[in-house]
MARVO-589138 format. One line per 10 residues: number of its first residue (from 1); their letters; for each residue x, y, z of C-alpha. Coordinates in steps of 0.1 Angstrom, whole numbers, plus 5000, padded with zeros to 4 digits. Layout:
<nodes>
NUM) a) X Y Z; ... .
</nodes>
This chain:
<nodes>
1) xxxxxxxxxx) 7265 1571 6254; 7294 1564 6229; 7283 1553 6193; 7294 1513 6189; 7326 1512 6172; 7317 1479 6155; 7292 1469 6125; 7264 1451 6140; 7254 1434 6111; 7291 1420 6110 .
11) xxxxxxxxxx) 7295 1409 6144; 7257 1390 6143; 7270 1374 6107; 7300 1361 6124; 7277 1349 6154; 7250 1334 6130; 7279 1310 6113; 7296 1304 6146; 7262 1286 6156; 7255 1273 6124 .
21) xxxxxxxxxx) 7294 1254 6128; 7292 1245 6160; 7253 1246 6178; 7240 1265 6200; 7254 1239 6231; 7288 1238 6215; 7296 1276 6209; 7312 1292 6244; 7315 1329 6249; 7352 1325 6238 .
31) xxxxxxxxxx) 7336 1310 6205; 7318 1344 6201; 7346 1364 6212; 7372 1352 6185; 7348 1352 6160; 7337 1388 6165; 7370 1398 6175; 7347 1421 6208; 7353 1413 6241; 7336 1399 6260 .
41) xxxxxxxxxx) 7323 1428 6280; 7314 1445 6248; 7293 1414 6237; 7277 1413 6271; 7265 1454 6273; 7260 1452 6236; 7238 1422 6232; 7234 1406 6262; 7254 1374 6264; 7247 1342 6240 .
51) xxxxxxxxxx) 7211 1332 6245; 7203 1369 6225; 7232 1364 6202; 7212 1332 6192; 7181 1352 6186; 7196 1375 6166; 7216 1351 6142; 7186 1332 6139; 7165 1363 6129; 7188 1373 6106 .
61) xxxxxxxxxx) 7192 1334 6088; 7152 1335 6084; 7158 1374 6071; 7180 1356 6042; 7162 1325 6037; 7126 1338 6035; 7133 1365 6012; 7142 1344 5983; 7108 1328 5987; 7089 1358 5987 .
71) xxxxxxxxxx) 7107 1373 5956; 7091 1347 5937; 7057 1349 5951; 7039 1368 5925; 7056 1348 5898; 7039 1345 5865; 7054 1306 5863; 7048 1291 5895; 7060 1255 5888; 7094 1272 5869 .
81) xxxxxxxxxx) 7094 1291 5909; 7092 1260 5927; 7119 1241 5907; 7140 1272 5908; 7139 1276 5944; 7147 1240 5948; 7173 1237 5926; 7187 1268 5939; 7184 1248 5973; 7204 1218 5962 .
91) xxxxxxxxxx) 7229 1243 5939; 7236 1257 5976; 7240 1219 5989; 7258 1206 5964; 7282 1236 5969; 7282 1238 6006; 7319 1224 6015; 7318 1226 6052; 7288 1209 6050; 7269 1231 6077 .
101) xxxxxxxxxx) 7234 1223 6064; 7199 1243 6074; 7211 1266 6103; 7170 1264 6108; 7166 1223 6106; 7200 1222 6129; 7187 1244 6156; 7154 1234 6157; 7168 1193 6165; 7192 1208 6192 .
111) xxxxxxxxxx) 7170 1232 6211; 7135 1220 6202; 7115 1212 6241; 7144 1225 6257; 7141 1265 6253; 7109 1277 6241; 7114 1315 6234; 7146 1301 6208; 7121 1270 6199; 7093 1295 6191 .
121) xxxxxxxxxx) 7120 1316 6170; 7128 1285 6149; 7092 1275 6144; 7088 1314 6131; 7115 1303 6103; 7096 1273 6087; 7060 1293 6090; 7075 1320 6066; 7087 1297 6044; 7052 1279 6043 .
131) xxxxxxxxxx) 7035 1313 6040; 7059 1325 6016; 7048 1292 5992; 7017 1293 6003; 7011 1332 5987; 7031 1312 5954; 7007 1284 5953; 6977 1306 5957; 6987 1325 5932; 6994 1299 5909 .
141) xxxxxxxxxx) 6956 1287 5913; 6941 1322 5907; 6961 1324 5871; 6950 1285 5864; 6986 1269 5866; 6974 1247 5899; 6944 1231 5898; 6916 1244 5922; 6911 1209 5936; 6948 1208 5951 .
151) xxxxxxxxxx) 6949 1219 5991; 6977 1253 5988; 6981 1249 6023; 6986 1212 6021; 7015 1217 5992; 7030 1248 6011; 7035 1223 6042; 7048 1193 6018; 7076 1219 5999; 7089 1229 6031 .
161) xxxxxxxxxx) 7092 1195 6045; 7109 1188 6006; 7130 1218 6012; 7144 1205 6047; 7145 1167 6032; 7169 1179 6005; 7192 1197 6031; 7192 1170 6056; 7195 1139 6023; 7218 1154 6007 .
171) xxxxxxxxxx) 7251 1154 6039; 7246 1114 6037; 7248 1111 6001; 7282 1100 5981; 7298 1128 5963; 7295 1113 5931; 7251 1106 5935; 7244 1137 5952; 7234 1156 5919; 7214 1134 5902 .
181) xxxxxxxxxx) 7196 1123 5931; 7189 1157 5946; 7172 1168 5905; 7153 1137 5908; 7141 1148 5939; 7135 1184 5926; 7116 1173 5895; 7095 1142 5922; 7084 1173 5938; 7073 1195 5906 .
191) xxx) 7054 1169 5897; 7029 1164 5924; 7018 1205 5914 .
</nodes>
């Protein structure tokens, strides 16, 4: 067998932000094939067409996304965490020109009911990033910064539901309110910790 003459983790990059531009219904195999610059036969006997091309950029966007979280896990300053995540979160927003939003959040309204190996993929996404808060929130009520009486997995479940909020508020917002109504958002959120 010949070695691959291509970088996988280039070719599934340029596949995850072909899907995260276009959808999963939108992107044809001649999407894929300009934007990895393969073939198509080489896609096909490499990956095995688009349905696995989807998989695999959607792997790799919860690989990114869920390791921020659980960098900050074992945080000494849990609330300084949370607002850093989620200004980090609107920081990526505010900056995100083409205006792709949450390759997760998009995926999971096109293809949720409809495909349940890539629905069950997307639901994998948003349970790492609730169990990534929820080790931060825990954690946060063993050193005393939360409060024993507040529900972790409660809070875990509300911050990722804040998280996707601020992605999905944030594409219908003027340019000139985004900012400020995003941090207001951000510091709403903080507080209820």
């Amino acid at each position: 067998m010949r070695p691959r003459e291509f970088d996988e983790g280039a070719v599934v990059d340029a596949v995850m932000r072909t899907f995260w531009r276009n959808g999963y219904a939108a992107t044809s195999m001649n999407d894929l094939v300009e934007a990895t610059g393969l073939s198509r036969s080489t896609i096909y006997n490499s990956f095995g067409g688009k349905k696995t091309l989807f998989a695999l950029a959607l792997k790799e966007y919860r690989r990114v996304t869920t390791g921020t979280v659980a960098k900050i896990s074992r945080s000494a300053d849990v609330r300084g965490s949370l607002r850093a995540l989620l200004i980090s979160i609107v920081d990526d927003e505010l900056s995100d020109h083409e205006g792709f939003g949450c390759f997760a959040a998009n995926s999971s309204l096109e293809i949720s009911g409809r495909d349940p190996e890539l629905s069950a993929l997307v639901a994998q996404h948003f349970q790492r990033l609730e169990s990534g808060l929820l080790r931060l929130l825990r954690h946060g009520q063993k050193t005393g910064e939360i409060s024993p009486d507040q529900d972790c997995q409660i809070l875990s479940r509300y911050f990722v539901a804040v998280i996707q909020g601020i992605r999905v508020v944030s594409k219908g917002l003027p340019a000139a309110s985004r900012q400020p109504y995003l941090h207001s958002i951000v510091e709403a959120s903080i507080a209820t910790v």
